[in-house]
C-alpha positions in Angstrom: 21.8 166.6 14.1 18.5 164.4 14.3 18.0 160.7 14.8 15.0 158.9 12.7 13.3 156.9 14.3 12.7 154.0 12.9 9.6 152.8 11.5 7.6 149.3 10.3 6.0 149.1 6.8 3.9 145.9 6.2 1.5 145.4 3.3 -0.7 142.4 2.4 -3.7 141.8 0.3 -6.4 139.5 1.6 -9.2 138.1 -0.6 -12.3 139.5 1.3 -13.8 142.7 1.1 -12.6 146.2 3.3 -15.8 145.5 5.7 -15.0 142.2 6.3 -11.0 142.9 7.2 -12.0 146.1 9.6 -14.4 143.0 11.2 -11.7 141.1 11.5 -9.1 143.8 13.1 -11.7 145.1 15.5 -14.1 142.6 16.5 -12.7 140.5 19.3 -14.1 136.9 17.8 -11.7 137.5 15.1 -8.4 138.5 17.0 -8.7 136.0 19.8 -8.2 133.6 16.7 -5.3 135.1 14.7 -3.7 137.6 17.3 -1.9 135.5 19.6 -4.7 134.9 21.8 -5.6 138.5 22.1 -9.2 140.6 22.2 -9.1 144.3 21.8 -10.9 146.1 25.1 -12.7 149.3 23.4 -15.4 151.4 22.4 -13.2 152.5 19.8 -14.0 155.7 20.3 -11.4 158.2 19.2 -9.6 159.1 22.2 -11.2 156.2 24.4 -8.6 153.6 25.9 -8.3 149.9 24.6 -6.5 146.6 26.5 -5.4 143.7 24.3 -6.4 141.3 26.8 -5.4 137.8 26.7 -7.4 135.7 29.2 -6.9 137.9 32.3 -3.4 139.2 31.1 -2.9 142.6 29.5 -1.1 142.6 26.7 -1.0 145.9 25.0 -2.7 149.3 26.1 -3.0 152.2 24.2 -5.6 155.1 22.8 -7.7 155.3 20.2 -7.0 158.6 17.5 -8.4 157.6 14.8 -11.6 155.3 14.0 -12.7 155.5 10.5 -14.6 152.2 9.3 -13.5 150.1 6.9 -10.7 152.8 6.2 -8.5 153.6 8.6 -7.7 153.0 12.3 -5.0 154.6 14.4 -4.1 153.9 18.3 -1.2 154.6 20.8 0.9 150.5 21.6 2.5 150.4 25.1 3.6 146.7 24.8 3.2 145.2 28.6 4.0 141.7 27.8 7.3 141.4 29.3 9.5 143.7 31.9 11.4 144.8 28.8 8.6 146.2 26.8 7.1 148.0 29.6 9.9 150.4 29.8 9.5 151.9 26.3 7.4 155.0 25.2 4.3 154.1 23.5 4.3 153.8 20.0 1.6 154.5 16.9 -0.4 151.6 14.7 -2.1 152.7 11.2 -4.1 150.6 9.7 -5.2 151.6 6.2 -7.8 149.6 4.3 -8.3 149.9 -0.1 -10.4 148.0 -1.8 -8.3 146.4 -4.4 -10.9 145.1 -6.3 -12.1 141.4 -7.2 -13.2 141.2 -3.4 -9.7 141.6 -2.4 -8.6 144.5 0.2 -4.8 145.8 0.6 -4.0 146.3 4.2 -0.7 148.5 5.3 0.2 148.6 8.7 2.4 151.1 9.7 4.0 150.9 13.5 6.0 154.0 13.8 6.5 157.0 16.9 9.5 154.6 18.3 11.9 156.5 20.8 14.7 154.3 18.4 15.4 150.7 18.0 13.7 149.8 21.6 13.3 146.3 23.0 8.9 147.2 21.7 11.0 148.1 18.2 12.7 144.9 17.9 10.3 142.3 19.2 7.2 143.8 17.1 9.7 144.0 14.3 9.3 140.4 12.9 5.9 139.5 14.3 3.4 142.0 12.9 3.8 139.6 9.4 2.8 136.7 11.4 0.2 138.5 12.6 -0.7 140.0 9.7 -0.3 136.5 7.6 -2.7 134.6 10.2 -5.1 137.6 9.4 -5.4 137.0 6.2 -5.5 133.6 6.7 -8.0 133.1 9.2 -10.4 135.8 6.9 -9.7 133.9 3.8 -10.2 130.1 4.8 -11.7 129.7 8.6 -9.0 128.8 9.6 -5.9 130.0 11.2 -2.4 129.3 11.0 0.0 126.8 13.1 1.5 128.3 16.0 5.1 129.4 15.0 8.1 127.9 16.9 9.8 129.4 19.6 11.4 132.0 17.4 10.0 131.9 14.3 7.9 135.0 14.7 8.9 137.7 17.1 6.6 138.5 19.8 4.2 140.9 18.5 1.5 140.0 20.6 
C-alpha cells in the first residue's frame, strides 16, 4: 500500500513581464515587501544554501536545485518559524514562469515532497495565495496588500 503525499498547486497570472516576476521572487527589495517581511539569503546557485531572513529571525532554510531565470526556480523549505514547523522534513518549492502574452506572466507554484499532512503542510496550505496575491500585487501597482487578520492567511511565511 502507498500513501501520497500531498501536494499544493497555485497558479496566478500577474500583468508584468517573466523578467520582472523572477525580480520580484528573487531579489530581496521585492520580497521584504510582499513576503511577510522576508529576504531570501543566496547566491542562488544550484546547490548553494538560502535563509528567509526576517530582521535577524530565520524564517525558512533550504537548498537551491534548480536556478533557471525567468523560467524556473526550485529549492528545499524547512519552515523554522515556530517549534511546530521545525520538526517536519523539508519540503520542495517550484516556481515555473510563461509568458502569457500582453505583458502578462502565469506563475504556478508547486510546494510538494511533504512527509503527509504535517503542521509545514497545513500552515503553508492557505498562505502561499496570500503570498502569491501580494506578489502580484505589489508587481502590478507599487503597492502591496493590507496585512491579513490574525487568521485570514495561514502562516506561510
Amino acid at each position: 500500500m502507498t500513501t501520497e503525499k500531498p501536494v499544493q498547486v497555485y497558479q496566478i497570472f500577474i500583468k508584468a513581464p517573466p523578467e520582472r516576476v523572477w525580480q520580484g521572487l528573487t531579489l530581496p527589495e521585492f520580497t521584504q515587501r510582499y513576503f511577510h517581511g522576508s529576504a531570501f539569503e543566496t547566491d542562488w546557485r544550484p546547490g548553494s544554501t538560502y535563509r528567509s531572513m526576517a530582521g535577524d529571525v530565520v524564517m525558512v532554510e533550504g537548498r537551491v536545485l534548480e536556478y533557471d531565470p525567468p523560467r524556473r526556480l526550485v529549492y528545499t523549505w524547512r519552515a523554522l518559524w515556530d517549534p511546530e514547523v521545525t520538526k517536519d522534513k523539508e519540503s520542495r518549492v517550484t516556481c515555473e514562469l510563461e509568458d502569457a502574452g500582453g505583458g502578462m506572466t502565469r506563475l504556478t507554484l508547486v510546494h510538494d515532497e511533504f512527509e503527509g499532512e504535517t503542521e509545514t503542510y497545513k500552515q503553508t496550505a492557505g498562505g502561499w495565495m496570500w503570498v502569491l496575491s501580494n506578489l502580484k500585487t505589489l508587481l502590478e501597482t507599487g503597492d502591496t496588500l493590507p496585512a491579513p487578520s490574525q487568521g485570514a492567511a495561514a502562516s506561510t511565511r
